[in-house]
C-alpha positions as CSV (number, residue, x, y, z in Angstrom):
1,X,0.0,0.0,0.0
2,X,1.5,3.3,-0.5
3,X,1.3,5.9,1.6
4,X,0.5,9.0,0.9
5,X,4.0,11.1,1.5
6,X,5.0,8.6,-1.0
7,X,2.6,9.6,-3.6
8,X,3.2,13.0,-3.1
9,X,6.9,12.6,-3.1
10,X,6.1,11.2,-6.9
11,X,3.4,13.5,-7.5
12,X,6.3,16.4,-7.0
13,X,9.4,14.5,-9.0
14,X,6.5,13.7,-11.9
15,X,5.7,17.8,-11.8
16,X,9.2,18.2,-12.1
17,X,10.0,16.0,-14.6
18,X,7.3,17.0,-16.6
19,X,8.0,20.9,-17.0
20,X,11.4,19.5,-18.2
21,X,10.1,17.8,-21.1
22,X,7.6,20.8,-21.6
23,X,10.6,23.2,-21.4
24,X,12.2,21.1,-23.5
25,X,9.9,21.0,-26.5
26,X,9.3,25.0,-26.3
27,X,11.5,25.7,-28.9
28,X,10.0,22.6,-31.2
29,X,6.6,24.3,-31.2
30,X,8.1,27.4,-33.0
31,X,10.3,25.6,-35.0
32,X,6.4,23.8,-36.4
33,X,5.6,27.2,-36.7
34,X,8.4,28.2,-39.2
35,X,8.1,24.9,-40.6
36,X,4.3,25.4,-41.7
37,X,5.0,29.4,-42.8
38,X,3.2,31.2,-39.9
39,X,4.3,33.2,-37.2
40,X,6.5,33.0,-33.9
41,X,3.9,31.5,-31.4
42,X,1.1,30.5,-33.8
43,X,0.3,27.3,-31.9
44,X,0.2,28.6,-28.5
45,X,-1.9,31.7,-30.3
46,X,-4.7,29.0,-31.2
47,X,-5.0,27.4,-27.9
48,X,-5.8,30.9,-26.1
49,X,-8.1,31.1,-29.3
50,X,-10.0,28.1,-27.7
51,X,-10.9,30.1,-25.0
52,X,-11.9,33.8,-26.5
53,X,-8.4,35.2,-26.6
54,X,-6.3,37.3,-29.5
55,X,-2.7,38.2,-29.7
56,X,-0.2,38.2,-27.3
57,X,-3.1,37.3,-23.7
58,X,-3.6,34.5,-26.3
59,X,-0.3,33.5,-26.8
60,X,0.6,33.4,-23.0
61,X,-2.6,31.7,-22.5
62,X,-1.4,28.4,-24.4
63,X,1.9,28.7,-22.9
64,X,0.6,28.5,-19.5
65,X,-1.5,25.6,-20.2
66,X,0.7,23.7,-22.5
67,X,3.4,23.9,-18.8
68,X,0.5,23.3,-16.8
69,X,-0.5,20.0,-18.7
70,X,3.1,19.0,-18.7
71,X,3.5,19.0,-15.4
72,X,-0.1,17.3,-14.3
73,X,0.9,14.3,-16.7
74,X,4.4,14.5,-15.4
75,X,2.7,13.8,-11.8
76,X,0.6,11.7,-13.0
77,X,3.2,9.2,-14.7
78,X,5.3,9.1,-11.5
79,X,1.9,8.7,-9.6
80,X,1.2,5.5,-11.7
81,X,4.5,4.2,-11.6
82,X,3.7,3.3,-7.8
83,X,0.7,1.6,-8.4
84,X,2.0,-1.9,-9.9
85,X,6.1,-3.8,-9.7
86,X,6.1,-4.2,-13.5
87,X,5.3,-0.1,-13.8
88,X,8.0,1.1,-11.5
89,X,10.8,3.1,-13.0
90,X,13.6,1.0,-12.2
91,X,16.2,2.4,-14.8
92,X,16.9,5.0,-17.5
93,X,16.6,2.8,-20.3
94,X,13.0,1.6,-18.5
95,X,11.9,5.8,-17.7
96,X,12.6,6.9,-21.7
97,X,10.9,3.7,-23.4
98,X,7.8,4.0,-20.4
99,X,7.7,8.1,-21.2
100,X,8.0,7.5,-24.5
101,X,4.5,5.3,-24.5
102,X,3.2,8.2,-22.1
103,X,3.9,10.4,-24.2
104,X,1.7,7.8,-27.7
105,X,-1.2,8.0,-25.2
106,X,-1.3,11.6,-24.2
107,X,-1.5,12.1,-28.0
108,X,-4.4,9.7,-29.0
109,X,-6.6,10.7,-26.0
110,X,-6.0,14.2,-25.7
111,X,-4.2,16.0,-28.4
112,X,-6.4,14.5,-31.2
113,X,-9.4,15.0,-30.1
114,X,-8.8,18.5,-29.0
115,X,-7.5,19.2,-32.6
116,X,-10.1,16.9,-34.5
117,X,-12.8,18.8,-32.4
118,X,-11.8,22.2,-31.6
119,X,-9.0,23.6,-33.4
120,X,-9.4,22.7,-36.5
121,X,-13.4,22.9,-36.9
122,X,-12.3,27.1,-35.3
123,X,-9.9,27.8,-38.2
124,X,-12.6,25.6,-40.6
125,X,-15.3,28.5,-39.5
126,X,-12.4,31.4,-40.3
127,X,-11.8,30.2,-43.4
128,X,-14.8,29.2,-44.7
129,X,-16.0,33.0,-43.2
130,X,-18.2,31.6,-40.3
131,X,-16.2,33.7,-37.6
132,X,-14.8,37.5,-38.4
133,X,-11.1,37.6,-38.8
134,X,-8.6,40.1,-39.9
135,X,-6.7,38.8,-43.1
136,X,-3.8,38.0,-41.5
137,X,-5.7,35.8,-39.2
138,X,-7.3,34.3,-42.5
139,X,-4.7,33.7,-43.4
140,X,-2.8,31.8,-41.0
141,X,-6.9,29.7,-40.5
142,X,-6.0,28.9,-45.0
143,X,-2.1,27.7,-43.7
144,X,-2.8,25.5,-40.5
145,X,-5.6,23.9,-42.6
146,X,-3.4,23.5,-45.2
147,X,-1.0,21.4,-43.2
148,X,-3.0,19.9,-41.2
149,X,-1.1,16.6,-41.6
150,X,1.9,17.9,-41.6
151,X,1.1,19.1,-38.3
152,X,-0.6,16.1,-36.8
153,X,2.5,14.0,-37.5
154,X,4.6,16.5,-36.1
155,X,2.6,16.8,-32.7
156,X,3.0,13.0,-32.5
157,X,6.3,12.7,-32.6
158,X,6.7,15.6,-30.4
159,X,4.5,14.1,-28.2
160,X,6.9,11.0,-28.0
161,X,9.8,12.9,-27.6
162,X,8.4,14.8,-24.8
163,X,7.2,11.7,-22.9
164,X,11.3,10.3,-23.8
165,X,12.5,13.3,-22.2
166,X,10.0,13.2,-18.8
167,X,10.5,9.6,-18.4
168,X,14.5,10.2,-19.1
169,X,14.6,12.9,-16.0
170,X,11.6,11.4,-13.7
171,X,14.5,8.2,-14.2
172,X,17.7,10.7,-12.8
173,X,15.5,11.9,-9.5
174,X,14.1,8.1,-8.5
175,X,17.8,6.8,-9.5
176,X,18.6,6.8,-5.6
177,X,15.1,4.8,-5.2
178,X,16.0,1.7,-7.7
179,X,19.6,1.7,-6.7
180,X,19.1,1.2,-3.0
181,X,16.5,-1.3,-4.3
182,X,18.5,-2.9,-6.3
183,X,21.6,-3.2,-3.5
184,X,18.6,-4.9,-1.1
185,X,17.8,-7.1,-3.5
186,X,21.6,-8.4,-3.8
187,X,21.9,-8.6,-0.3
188,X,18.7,-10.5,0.6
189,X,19.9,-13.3,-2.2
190,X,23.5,-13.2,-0.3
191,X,22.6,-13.8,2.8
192,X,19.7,-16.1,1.4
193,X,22.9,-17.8,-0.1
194,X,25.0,-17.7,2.8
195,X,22.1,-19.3,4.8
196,X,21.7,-22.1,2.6
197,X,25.0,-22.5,2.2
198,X,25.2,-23.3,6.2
199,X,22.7,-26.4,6.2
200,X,24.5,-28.0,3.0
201,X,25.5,-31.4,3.8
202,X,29.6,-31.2,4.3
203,X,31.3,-33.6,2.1
């Protein structure tokens, strides 16, 4: 059973570990941006879009929330990781693959249908002339459309590389935990050993 100074303990490195891999992937949104033809901060822009917002309030909107959903999933990750022997983080190698997988999930139940459902039907109504937009703004709607696959695949893999990059950290701050595991483990099969050992018949 674990206690619950041991969740939050988890809840806290997860956080942590979380705003890394959001931090991490800041840059990568704007590089999407340049990569798709529209402006420094475009996809942060939309987000705050979601919500009634325009220009800059908009832009530090979706950063907010995109650091602010990093962090809960980071938390939540190292939450789960608790709950079952074959989920613990027990190694680097085990924190990037099990982040990585995070990371594939995150994507198909969240970030789809929040584009499939919200962002993309919002720029479908600005282009098609359902919502009043400047032309720049039209303009921008007529690009993101435009690549829409392009930018699907590109969340996806971002999405992966985030989750590497959480699971990669959330693995350096519980290194301490699986170590000192790992060093009981060898010593409960020495002494199990040396025990044994003792009532072998001599020869």
């Amino acid at each position: 059973m674990t206690s619950g100074a041991e969740i939050y303990r988890m809840a806290k490195t997860g956080c942590i570990a979380g705003l890394v891999g959001g931090f991490a992937l800041f840059s990568s949104f704007f590089w999407i941006d340049v990569d798709v033809g529209v402006p420094f901060g475009t996809f942060y822009k939309v987000v705050g879009m979601l919500v009634g917002l325009d220009g800059l309030p908009a832009i530090i909107f979706g950063f907010f929330a995109h650091m602010l959903t990093a962090a809960l999933i980071g938390a939540i990750f190292c939450i789960c990781s608790t709950m079952h022997r074959l989920l613990q983080i027990t190694g680097v190698a085990k924190g990037i693959i099990a982040g990585g997988v995070t990371g594939i999930q995150v994507f198909a139940i969240f970030f789809m249908p929040v584009s499939l459902f919200l962002m993309f039907p919002m720029l479908s109504d600005q282009v098609i002339g359902n919502s009043m937009v400047t032309s720049e703004q039209l303009q921008i709607a007529q690009i993101l459309m435009g690549t829409s696959d392009q930018i699907m695949w590109g969340a996806l893999i971002l999405h992966v590389l985030y989750g590497s990059i959480m699971g990669l950290f959330a693995s350096f701050m519980l290194y301490e935990d699986y170590s000192m595991k790992g060093k009981t483990k060898k010593e409960e099969k020495s002494k199990w050993e040396k025990t044994e050992s003792e009532h072998w018949p001599s020869t």
